[in-house]
C-alpha positions in Angstrom: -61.2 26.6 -3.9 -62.0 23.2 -2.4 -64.7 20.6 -3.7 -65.9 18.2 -0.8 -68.4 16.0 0.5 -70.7 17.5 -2.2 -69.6 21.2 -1.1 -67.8 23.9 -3.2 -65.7 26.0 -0.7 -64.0 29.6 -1.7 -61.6 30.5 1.1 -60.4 34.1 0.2 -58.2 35.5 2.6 -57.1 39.6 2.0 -54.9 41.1 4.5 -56.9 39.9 7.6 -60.0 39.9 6.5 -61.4 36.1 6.2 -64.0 35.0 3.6 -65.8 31.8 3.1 -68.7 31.0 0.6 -69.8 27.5 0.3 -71.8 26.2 -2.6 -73.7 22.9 -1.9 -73.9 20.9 -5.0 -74.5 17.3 -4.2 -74.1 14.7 -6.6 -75.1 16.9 -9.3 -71.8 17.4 -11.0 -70.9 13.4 -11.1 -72.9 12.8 -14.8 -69.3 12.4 -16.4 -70.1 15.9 -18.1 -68.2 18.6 -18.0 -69.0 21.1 -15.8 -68.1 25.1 -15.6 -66.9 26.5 -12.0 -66.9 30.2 -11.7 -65.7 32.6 -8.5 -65.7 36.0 -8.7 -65.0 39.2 -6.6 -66.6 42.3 -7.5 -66.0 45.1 -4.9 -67.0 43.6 -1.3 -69.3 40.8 -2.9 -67.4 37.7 -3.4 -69.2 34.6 -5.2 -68.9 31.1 -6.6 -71.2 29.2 -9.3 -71.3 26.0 -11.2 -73.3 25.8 -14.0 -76.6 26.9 -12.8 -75.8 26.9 -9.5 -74.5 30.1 -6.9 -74.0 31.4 -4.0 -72.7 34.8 -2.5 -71.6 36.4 0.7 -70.8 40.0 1.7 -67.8 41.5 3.2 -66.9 45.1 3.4 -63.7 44.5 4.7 -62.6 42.8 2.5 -59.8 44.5 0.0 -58.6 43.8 -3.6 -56.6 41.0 -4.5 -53.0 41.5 -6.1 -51.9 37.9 -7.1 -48.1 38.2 -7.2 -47.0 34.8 -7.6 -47.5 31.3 -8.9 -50.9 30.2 -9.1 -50.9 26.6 -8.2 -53.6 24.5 -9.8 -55.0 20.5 -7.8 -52.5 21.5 -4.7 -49.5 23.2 -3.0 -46.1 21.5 -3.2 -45.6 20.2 0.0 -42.8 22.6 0.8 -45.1 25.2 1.3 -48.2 24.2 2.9 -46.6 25.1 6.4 -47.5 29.0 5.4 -51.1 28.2 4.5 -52.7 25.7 7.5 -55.2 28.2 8.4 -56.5 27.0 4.4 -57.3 23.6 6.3 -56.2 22.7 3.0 -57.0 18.5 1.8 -55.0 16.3 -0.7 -54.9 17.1 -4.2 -57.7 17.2 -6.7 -58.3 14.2 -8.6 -60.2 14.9 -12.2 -59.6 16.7 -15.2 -59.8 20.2 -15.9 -59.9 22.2 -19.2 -60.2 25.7 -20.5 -59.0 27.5 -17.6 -59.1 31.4 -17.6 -58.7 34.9 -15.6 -60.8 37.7 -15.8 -57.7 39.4 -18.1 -56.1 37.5 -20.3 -56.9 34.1 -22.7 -57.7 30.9 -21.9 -54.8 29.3 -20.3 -53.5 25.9 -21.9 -52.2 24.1 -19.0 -50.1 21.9 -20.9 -47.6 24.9 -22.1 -47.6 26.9 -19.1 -47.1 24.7 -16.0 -43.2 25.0 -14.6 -44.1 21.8 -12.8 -46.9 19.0 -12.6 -46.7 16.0 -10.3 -48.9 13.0 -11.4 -50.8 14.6 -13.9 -51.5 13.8 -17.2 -51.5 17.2 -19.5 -52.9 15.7 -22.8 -56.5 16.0 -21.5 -58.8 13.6 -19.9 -59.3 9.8 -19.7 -62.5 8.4 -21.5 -64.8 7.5 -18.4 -68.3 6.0 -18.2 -70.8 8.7 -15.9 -72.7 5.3 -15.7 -69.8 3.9 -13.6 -68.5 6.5 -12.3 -71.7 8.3 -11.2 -75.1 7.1 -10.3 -76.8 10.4 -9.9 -78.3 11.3 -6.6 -78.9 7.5 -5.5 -76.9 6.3 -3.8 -76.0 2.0 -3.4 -76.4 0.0 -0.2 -72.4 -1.4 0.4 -73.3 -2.7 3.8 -75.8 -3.2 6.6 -74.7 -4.4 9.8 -73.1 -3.9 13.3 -69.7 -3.9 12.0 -67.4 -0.6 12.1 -65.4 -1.4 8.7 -66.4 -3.1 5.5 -63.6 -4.4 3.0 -65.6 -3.6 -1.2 -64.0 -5.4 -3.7 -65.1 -5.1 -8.0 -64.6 -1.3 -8.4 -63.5 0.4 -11.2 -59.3 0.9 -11.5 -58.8 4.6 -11.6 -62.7 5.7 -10.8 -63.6 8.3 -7.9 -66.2 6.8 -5.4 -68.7 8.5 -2.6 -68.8 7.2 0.8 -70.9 8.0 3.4 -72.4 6.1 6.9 -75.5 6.2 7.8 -76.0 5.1 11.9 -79.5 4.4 12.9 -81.7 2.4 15.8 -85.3 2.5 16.5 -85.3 6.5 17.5 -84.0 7.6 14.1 -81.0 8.0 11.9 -77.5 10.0 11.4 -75.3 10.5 8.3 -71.8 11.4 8.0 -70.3 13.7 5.2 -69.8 12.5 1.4 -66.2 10.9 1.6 -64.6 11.3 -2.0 -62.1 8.0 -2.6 -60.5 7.4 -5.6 -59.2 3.4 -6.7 -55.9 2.8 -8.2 -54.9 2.7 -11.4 -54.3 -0.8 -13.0 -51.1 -2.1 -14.9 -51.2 -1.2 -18.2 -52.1 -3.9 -20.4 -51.3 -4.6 -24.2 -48.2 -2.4 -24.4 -47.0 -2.3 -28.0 -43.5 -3.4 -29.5 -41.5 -0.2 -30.1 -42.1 1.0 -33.9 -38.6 2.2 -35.0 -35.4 1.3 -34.0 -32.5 3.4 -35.3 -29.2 2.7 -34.6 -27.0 6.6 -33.7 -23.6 4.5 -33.1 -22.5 1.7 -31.6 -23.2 2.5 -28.7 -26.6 3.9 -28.4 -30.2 4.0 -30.2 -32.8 6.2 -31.1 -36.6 3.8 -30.3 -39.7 5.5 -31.2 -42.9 3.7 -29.9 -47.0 4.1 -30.2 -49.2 5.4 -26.8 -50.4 2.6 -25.2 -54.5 2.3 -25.4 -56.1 1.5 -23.2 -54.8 2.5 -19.8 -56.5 3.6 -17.4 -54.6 5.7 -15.1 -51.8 8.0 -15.4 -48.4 6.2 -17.5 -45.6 7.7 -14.5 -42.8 6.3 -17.2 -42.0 4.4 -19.8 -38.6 2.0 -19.6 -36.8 0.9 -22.8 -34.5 -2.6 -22.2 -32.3 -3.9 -24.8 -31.4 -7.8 -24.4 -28.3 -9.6 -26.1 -29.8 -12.1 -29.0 -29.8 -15.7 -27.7 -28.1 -14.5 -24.3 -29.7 -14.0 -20.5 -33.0 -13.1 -20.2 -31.5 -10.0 -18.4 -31.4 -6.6 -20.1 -28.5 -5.4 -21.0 -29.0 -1.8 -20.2 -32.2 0.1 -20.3 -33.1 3.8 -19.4 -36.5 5.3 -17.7 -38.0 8.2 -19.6 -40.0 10.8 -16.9 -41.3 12.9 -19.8 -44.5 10.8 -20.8 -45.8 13.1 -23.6 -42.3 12.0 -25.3 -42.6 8.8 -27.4 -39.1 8.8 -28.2 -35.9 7.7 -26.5 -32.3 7.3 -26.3 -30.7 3.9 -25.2 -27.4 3.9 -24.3 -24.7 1.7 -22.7 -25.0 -1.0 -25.8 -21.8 -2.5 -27.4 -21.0 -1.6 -31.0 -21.5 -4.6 -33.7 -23.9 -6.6 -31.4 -28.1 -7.9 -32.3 -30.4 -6.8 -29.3 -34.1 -7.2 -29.0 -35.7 -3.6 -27.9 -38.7 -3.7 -25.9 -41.2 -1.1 -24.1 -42.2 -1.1 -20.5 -44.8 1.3 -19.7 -45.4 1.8 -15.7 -48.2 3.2 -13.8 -48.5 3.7 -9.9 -50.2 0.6 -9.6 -46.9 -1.4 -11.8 -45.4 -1.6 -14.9 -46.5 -3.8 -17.6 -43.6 -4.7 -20.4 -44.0 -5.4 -24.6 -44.8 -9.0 -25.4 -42.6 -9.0 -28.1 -39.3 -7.5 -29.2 -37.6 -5.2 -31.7 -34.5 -6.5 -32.9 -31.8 -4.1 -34.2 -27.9 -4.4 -34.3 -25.5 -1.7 -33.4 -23.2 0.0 -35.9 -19.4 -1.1 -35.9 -17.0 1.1 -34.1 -12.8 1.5 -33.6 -11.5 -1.5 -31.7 -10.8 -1.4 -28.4 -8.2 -2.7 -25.8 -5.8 -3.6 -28.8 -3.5 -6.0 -27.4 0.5 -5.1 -28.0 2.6 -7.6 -30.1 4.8 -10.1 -28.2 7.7 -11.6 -30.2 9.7 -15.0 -29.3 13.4 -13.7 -29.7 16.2 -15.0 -31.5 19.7 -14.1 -31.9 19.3 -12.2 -35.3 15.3 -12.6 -36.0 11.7 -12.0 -34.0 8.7 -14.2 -34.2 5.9 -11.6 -34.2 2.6 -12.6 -32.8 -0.3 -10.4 -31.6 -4.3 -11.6 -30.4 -7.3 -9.7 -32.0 -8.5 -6.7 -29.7 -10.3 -7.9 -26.7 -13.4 -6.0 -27.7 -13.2 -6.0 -31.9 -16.6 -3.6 -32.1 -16.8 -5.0 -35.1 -15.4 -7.0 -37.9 -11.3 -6.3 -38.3 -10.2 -5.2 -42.0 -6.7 -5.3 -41.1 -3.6 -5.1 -39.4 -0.5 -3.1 -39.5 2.9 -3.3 -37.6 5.0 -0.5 -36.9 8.7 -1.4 -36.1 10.7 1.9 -35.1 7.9 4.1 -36.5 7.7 2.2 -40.1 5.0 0.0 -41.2 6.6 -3.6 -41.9 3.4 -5.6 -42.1 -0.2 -4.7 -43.7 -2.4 -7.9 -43.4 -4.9 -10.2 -41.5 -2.6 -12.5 -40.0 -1.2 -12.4 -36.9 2.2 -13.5 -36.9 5.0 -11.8 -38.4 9.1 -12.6 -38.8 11.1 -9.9 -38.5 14.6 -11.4 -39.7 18.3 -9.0 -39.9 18.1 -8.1 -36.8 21.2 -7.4 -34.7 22.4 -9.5 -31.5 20.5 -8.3 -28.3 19.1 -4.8 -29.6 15.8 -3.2 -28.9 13.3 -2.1 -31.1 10.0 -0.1 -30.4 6.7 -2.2 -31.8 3.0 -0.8 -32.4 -0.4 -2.6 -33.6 -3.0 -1.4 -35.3 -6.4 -2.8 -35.7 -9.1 -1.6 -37.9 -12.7 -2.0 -38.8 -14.8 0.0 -41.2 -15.5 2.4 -38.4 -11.9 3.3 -37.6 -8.5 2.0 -36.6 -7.1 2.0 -32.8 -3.4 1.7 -32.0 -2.2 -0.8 -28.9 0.7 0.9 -26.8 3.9 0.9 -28.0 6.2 -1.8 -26.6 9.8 -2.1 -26.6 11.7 -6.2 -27.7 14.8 -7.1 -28.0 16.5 -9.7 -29.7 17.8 -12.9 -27.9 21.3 -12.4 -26.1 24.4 -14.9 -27.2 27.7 -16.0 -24.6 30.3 -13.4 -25.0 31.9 -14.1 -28.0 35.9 -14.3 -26.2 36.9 -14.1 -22.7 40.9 -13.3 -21.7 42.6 -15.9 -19.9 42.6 -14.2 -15.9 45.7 -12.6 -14.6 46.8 -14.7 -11.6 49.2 -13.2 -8.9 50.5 -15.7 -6.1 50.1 -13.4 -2.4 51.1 -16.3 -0.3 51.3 -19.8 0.3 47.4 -20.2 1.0 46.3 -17.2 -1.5 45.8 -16.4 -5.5 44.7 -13.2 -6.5 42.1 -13.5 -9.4 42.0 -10.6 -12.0 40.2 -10.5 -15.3 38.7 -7.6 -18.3 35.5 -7.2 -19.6 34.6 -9.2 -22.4 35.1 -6.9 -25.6 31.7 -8.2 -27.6 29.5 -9.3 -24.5 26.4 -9.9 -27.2 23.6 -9.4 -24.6 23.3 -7.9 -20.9 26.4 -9.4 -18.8 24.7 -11.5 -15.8 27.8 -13.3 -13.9 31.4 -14.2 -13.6 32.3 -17.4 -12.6 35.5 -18.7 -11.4 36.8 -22.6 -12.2 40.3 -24.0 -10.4 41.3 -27.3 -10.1 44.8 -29.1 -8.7 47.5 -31.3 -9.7 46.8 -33.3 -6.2 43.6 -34.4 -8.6 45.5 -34.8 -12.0 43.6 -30.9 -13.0 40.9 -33.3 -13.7 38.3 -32.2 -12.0 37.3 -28.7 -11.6 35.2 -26.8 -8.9 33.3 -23.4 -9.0 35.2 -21.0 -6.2 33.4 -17.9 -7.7 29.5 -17.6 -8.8 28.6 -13.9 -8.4 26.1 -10.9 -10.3 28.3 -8.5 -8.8 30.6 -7.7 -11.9 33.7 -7.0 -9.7 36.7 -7.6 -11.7 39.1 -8.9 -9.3 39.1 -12.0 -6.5 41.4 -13.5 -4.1 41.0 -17.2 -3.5 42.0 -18.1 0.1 42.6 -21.2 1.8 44.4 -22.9 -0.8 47.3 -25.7 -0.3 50.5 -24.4 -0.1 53.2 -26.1 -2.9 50.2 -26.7 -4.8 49.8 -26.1 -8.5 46.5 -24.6 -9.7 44.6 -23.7 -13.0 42.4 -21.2 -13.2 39.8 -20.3 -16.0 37.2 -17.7 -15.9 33.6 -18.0 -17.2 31.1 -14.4 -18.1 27.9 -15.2 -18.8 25.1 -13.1 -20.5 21.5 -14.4 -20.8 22.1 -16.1 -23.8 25.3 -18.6 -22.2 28.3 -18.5 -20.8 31.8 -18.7 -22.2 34.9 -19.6 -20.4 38.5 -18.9 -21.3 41.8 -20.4 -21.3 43.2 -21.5 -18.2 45.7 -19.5 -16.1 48.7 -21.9 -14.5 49.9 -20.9 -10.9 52.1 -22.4 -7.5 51.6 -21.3 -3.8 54.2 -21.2 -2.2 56.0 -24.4 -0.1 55.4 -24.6 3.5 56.4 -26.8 6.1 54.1 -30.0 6.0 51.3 -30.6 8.0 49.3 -33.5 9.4 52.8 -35.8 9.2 51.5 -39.6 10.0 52.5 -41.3 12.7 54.3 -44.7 11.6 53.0 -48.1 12.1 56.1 -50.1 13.7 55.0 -54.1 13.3 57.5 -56.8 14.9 58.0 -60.1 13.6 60.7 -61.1 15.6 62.0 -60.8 18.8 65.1 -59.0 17.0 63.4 -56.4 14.8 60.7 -53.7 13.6 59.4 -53.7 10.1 58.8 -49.7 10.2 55.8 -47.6 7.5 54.8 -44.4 7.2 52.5 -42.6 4.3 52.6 -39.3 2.9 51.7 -36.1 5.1 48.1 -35.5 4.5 49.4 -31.7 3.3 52.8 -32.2 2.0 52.6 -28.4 1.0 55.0 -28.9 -1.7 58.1 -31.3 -2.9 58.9 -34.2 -0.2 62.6 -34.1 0.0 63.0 -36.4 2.7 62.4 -38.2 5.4 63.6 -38.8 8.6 62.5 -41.6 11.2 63.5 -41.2 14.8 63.8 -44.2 17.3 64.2 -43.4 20.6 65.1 -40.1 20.2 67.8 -41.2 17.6 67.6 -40.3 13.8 68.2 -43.8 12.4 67.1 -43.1 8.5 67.2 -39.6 6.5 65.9 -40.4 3.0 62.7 -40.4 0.9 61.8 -43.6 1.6 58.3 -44.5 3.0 59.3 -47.4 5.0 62.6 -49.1 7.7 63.7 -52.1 8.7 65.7 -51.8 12.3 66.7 -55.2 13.6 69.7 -56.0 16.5 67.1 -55.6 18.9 66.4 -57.4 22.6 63.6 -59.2 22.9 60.4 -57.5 24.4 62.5 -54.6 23.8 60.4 -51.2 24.2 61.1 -48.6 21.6 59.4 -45.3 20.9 59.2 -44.4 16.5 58.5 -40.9 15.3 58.9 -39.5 11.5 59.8 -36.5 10.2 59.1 -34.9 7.2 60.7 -31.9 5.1 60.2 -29.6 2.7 62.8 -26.9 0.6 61.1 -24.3 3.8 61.5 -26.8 6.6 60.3 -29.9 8.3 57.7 -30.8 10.6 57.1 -33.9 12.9 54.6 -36.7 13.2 53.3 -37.9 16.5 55.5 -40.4 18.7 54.2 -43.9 19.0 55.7 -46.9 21.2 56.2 -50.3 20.0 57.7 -53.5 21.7 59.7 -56.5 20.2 58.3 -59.9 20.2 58.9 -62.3 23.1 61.8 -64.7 23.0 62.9 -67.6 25.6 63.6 -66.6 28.9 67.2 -67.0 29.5 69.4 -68.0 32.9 68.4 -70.2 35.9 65.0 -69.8 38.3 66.6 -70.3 42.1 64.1 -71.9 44.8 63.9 -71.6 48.2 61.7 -74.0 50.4 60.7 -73.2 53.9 59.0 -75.7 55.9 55.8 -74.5 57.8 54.5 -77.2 59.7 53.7 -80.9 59.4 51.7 -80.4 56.3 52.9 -77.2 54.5 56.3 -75.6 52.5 56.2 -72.4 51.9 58.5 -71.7 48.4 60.1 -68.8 47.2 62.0 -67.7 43.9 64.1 -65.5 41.7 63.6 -64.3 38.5 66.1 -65.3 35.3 68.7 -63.2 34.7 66.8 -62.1 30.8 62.9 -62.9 31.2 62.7 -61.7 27.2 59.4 -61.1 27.4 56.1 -61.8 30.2 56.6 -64.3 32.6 54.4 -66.8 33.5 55.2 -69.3 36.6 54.4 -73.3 36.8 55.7 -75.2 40.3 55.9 -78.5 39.6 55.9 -81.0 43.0 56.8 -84.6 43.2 56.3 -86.8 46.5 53.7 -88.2 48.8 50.6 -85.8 50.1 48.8 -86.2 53.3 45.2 -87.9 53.0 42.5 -88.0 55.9 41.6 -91.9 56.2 
């Protein structure tokens, strides 16, 4: 059944038999009345009326109708209209319908029955003026001219209009079909404040709100929006509600022990339109959440307890209780806590609990210890002497380490430096108990002390005494022979730079000859000739042998050369001598020559 252009159409289609009966009507049914549609089929006669009107057709062919599934009522969902083009069928209807019945069976209320309805309002219809909506049979002049379009503007939202075209020239006229167009609906205006807000929890509310009046159009939804007090003008959460004939709603997503302002947002296809004004509520207090655990600045024997409120409260907190090893220690509203007797470096399992009215929530449980101390003794280490160059380092565990042991450290220092100073030859977290120092000064005496260290310090024990063994001596000196007269050598010589152990003597060679054996640092060797060339080397010796320094070479000082200087003169020519001479028997030292001549010399005039 199809109403167009003026024209009730019945399309009945049984087996393959075809039927059509159209009903012209006109404008007669636009008076904003109500108006009764029949269509009937008794035997082969098949019929349609409206109110005084009908029309009929006959069809012998045509067979009974079994209606074995849904009757759909304004259109076809669209997933189906593939199965029914020979219907031709248009868009959906656009009015209202009421008291709709079968031949069997009641009036059918369209509001209870319908599995689905897309866009339709089931309450009944909209108030409408016919005076608007319909003028009767006359129709109003929109537009005269040559144009092919025409743009009408101050319609009615939501009202069904008739267009048609009429073309015409000096031989007469032509009109096209009635074209049914229907506006749009409008925003809908004066939307009221919700009515009742109750609170369910804290996190949700039940909002109950008045029908709008005064739409005109369909409502597709209502929206509700909650908004913090004195925050963003952005809702917090909202929710859209489908189910128009419903005028109540949860929102949910809100946060427990908070003011909102509620308002009502009712949409039609043309937009949505919200409340003007608010309704304020605030949410009901709930458990805490995100309870922080307690942290605690550790001591030797006591714990400094401190804890921060939850990071969401959901309300107003009543009180706190901490659990130490299961027992409650602390009821209260503070936040710190001293937990004294404690032992030295020993944990202890802690829990929070924060309440509110609604409920208590525990934090996790966490796990402190009390603050570590230094060992409280450390033996003196075990020192074994391998060689002259090595000590071997061993050492126990502390008895009472007081704490989690972090490091050994090994101190040694020397007579060479008066045990005055003392360097670190061991720093490690590897808690080995044993180390060999290497590289150390043979004949040297060492003290050893050991350090263990915990988190809380370090203590350090008594020193160990120990001796490499002698060696030979190394890095012997050469000596610094100085002559301060032609006769003699002032002879010094300092300590070998590793004496590697007790000095006993030593010995300085000249020329190959061992002239002093002693512990003397110095020698005086005299009897000498002048400018005499001598070669000094020192020796030095230890209880396991003796080593020597490098040779160095020294002359005497210079005396008077001694003897006679014999000439001889050779004449070469009328002008020149030639002279010749010896050296002295003892030059005692560099010679230098001066010729000395006495007589006339030649002059050119």
């Amino acid at each position: 059944i199809e109403l167009k252009s003026g024209i009730l159409n019945l399309f009945l289609k049984t087996g393959i038999v075809f039927t059509q009966v159209d009903l012209w009507l006109g404008l007669s049914y636009c008076d904003g009345k109500w108006n009764k549609v029949t269509v009937n089929k008794e035997g082969s006669v098949v019929s349609a009326s409206m109110n005084e009107l009908r029309e009929q057709t006959l069809e012998p062919r045509v067979q009974q109708l079994k209606v074995n599934s849904p009757v759909y009522v304004g259109g076809i969902p669209p997933e189906i209209q593939n199965f029914y083009k020979e219907l031709g069928l248009e868009q959906g209807f656009g009015g209202c319908m009421k008291d709709v019945k079968f031949t069997r069976g009641a009036v059918v209320n369209l509001a209870s029955v319908s599995s689905s309805a897309v866009r339709v309002n089931l309450d009944g219809c909209l108030s409408t003026d016919s005076a608007v909506n319909c003028r009767g049979n006359d129709s109003i002049l929109v537009y005269r001219g040559k144009e092919q379009s025409v743009y009408e503007s101050g319609l009615q939202p939501f009202t069904e209009y008739l267009y048609r075209v009429v073309a015409s020239n000096e031989g007469g006229s032509v009109s096209s079909v009635w074209t049914s167009v229907r506006t749009r609906e409008s925003v809908p205006q004066n939307v009221p404040t919700p009515s009742r807000v109750h609170s369910i929890n804290g996190y949700s509310i039940e909002v109950t709100w008045d029908k709008p009046t005064g739409v005109i159009g369909v409502i597709e939804k209502y929206i509700l929006k909650a908004y913090e007090e004195d925050g963003p003008n952005v809702p917090i959460t909202s929710a859209e509600l489908a189910d128009t004939s419903m005028l109540t709603g949860i929102l949910t997503g809100l946060h427990p022990f908070t003011n909102y302002a509620v308002t009502l947002t009712a949409c039609t296809l043309a937009g949505c339109n919200e409340s003007l004004h608010a309704l304020n509520i605030s949410t009901l207090q709930e458990a805490p959440e995100d309870v922080q655990s307690p942290t605690a600045i550790s001591f030797p024997t006591f714990l400094l307890m401190s804890w921060s409120p939850p990071k969401t409260p959901n309300g107003i907190i009543t009180q706190y209780t901490l659990y130490m090893n299961g027992v409650p220690i602390y009821f209260g509203n503070g936040t710190k806590y001293v937990v004294k007797d404690l032992a030295v470096f020993t944990p202890h399992q802690f829990l929070l609990t924060a309440c509110t009215l609604a409920g208590c929530t525990n934090s996790s449980q966490v796990t402190l210890f009390t603050a570590q101390l230094p060992p409280s003794h450390v033996d003196a280490p075990v020192l074994t002497v391998l060689d002259s160059r090595t000590i071997y380092v061993q050492w126990k565990e502390p008895v009472e380490v007081n704490g989690i042991l972090d490091r050994y450290i090994i101190y040694i220092a020397n007579n060479e430096q008066n045990f005055t100073k003392w360097n670190v030859i061991y720093n490690s977290t590897e808690l080995f108990l044993d180390f060999t120092i290497q590289q150390l000064f043979p004949g040297t005496e060492y003290l050893i002390k050991l350090a263990a260290c915990t988190g809380g310090g370090c203590s350090i024990s008594e020193a160990s005494r120990a001796m490499t063994d002698e060696s030979t001596p190394e890095g012997v000196p050469a000596p610094k022979a100085r002559s301060y007269s032609s006769a003699s050598f002032n002879i010094s010589w300092t300590k070998p730079e590793y004496p590697n152990g007790i000095i006993t003597s030593y010995g300085l060679y000249m020329d190959g000859l061992l002239m002093q054996n002693s512990s003397q640092l110095s020698c005086y060797a005299y009897g000498l000739a002048p400018w005499s060339l001598h070669s000094f080397r020192v020796q030095a010796c230890t209880a396991k042998g003796c080593a020597l320094g490098p040779l160095v070479e020294a002359r005497t000082m210079e005396a008077s050369p001694e003897g006679t200087v014999d000439i001889f003169a050779t004449v070469d020519g009328s002008k020149e001598i030639k002279l010749k001479w010896l050296t002295p028997n003892k030059p005692n030292g560099k010679l230098t020559y001066t010729v000395l001549v006495t007589g006339l010399f030649y002059a050119d005039q």
